[in-house]
Every structure is written in C-alpha cells, then in structure tokens.
Biotite code that builds the C-alpha atoms (Angstrom):
import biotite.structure as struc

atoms = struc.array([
    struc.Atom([29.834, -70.260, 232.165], chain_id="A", res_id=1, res_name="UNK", atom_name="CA", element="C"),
    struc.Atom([28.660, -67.720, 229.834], chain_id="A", res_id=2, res_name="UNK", atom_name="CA", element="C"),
    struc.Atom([30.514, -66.688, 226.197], chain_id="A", res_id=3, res_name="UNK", atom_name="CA", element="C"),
    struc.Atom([31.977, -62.981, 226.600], chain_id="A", res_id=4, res_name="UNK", atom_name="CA", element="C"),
    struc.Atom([33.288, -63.076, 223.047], chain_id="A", res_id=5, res_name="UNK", atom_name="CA", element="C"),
    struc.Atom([31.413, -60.507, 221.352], chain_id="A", res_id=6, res_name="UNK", atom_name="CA", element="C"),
    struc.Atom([29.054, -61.940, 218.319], chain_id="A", res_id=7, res_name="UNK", atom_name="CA", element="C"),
    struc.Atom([29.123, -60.208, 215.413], chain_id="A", res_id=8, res_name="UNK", atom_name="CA", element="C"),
    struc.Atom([25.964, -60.664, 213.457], chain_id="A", res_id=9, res_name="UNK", atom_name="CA", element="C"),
    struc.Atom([25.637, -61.892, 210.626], chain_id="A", res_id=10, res_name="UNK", atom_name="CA", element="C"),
    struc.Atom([28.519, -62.790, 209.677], chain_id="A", res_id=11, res_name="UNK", atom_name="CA", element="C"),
    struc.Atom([29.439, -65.880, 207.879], chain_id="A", res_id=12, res_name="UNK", atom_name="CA", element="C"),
    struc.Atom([32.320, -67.542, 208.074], chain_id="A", res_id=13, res_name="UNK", atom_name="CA", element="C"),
    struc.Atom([32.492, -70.053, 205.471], chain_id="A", res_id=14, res_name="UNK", atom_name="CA", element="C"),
    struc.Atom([31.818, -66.824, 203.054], chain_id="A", res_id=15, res_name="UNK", atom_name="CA", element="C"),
    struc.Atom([34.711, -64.944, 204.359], chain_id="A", res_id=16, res_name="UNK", atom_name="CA", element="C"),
    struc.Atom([37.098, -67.736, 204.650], chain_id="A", res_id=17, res_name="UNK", atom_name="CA", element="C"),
    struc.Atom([36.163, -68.330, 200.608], chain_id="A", res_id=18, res_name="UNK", atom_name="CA", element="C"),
    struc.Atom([36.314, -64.525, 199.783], chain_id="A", res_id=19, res_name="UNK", atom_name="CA", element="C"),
    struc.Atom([40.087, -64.495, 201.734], chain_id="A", res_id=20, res_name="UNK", atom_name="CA", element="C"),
    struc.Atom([41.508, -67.450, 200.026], chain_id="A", res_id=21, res_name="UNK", atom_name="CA", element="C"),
    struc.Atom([39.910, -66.530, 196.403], chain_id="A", res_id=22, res_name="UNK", atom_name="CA", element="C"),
    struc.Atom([42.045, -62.965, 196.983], chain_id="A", res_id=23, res_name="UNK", atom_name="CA", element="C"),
    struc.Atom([44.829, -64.753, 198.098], chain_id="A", res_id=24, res_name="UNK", atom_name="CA", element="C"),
    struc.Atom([44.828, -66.790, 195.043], chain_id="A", res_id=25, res_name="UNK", atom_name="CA", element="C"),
    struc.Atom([44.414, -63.935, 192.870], chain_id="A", res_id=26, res_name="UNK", atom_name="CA", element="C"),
    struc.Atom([47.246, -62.578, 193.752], chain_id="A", res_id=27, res_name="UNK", atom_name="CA", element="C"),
    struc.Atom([49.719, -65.321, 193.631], chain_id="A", res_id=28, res_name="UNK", atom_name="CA", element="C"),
    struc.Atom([48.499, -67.154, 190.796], chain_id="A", res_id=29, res_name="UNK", atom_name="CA", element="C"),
    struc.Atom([51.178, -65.546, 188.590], chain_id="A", res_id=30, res_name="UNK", atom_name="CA", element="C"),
    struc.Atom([54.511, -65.469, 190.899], chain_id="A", res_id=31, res_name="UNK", atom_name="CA", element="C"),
    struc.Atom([57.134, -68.236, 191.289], chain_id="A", res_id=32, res_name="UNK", atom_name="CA", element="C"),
    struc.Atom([57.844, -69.824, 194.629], chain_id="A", res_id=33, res_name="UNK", atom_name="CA", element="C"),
    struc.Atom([60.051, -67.957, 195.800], chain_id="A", res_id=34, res_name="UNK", atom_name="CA", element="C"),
    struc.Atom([57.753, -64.791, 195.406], chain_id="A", res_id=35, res_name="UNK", atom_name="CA", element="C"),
    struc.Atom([54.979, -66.666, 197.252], chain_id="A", res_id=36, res_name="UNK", atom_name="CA", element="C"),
    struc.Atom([57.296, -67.316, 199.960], chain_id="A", res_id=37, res_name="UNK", atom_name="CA", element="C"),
    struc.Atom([58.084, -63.892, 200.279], chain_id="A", res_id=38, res_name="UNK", atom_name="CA", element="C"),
    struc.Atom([54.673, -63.046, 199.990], chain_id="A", res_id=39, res_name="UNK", atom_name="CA", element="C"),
    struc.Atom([53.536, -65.032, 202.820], chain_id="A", res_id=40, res_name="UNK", atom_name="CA", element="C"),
    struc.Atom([56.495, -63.623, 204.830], chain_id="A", res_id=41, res_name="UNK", atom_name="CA", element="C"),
    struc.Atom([55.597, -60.488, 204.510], chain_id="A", res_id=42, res_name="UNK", atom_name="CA", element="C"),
    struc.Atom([51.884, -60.888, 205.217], chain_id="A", res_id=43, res_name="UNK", atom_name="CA", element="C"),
    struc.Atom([52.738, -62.583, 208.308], chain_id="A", res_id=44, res_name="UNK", atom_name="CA", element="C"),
    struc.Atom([54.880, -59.665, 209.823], chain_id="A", res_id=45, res_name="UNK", atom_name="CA", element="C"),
    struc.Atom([52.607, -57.304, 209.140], chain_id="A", res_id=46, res_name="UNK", atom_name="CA", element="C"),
    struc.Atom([50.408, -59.282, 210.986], chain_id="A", res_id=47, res_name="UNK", atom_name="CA", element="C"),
    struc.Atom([52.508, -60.064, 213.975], chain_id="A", res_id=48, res_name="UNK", atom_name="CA", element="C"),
    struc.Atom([53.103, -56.084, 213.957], chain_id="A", res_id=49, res_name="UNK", atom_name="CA", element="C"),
    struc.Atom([49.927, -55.368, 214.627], chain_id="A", res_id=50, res_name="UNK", atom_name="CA", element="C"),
    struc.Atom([49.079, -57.079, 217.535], chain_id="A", res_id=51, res_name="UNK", atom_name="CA", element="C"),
])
C-alpha cells in the first residue's frame, strides 16, 4: 500500500514542535490562569473554524 500523504521536504519536526511551544510560552509566561485558559480557548476555535 503506498503513502499518498504528500512529503514536505525538509522539514523537521522536532524543530517546529520546539519553535511552536517556545512561542507559546512566550506568550503566556506573564498571564494568570485564567488568561491562559482563555488563551487556549480561543486558539482552539480559531482552529476548529478553519477546517
């Protein structure tokens, strides 16, 4: 059975997935948890409202 993902080369995931969560961290290092939550809640409908 062959893979019909598409490849896309050169990428590297470990990289990305460090880049993502530094930004991530960034940006919530200063808010209480209740801001986070929000944060996160909002993220994810964008998200969702993309698809």
């Amino acid at each position: 059975m062959k893979n019909k993902q598409n490849i896309i080369k050169d990428f590297k995931a470990v990289k990305f997935m460090r880049e993502v969560r530094d930004r991530i961290s960034n940006d919530i290092k200063d808010m209480t948890f209740e801001e986070i939550k929000k944060y996160f809640e909002d993220r994810r409908k964008i998200k969702l409202s993309t698809k």
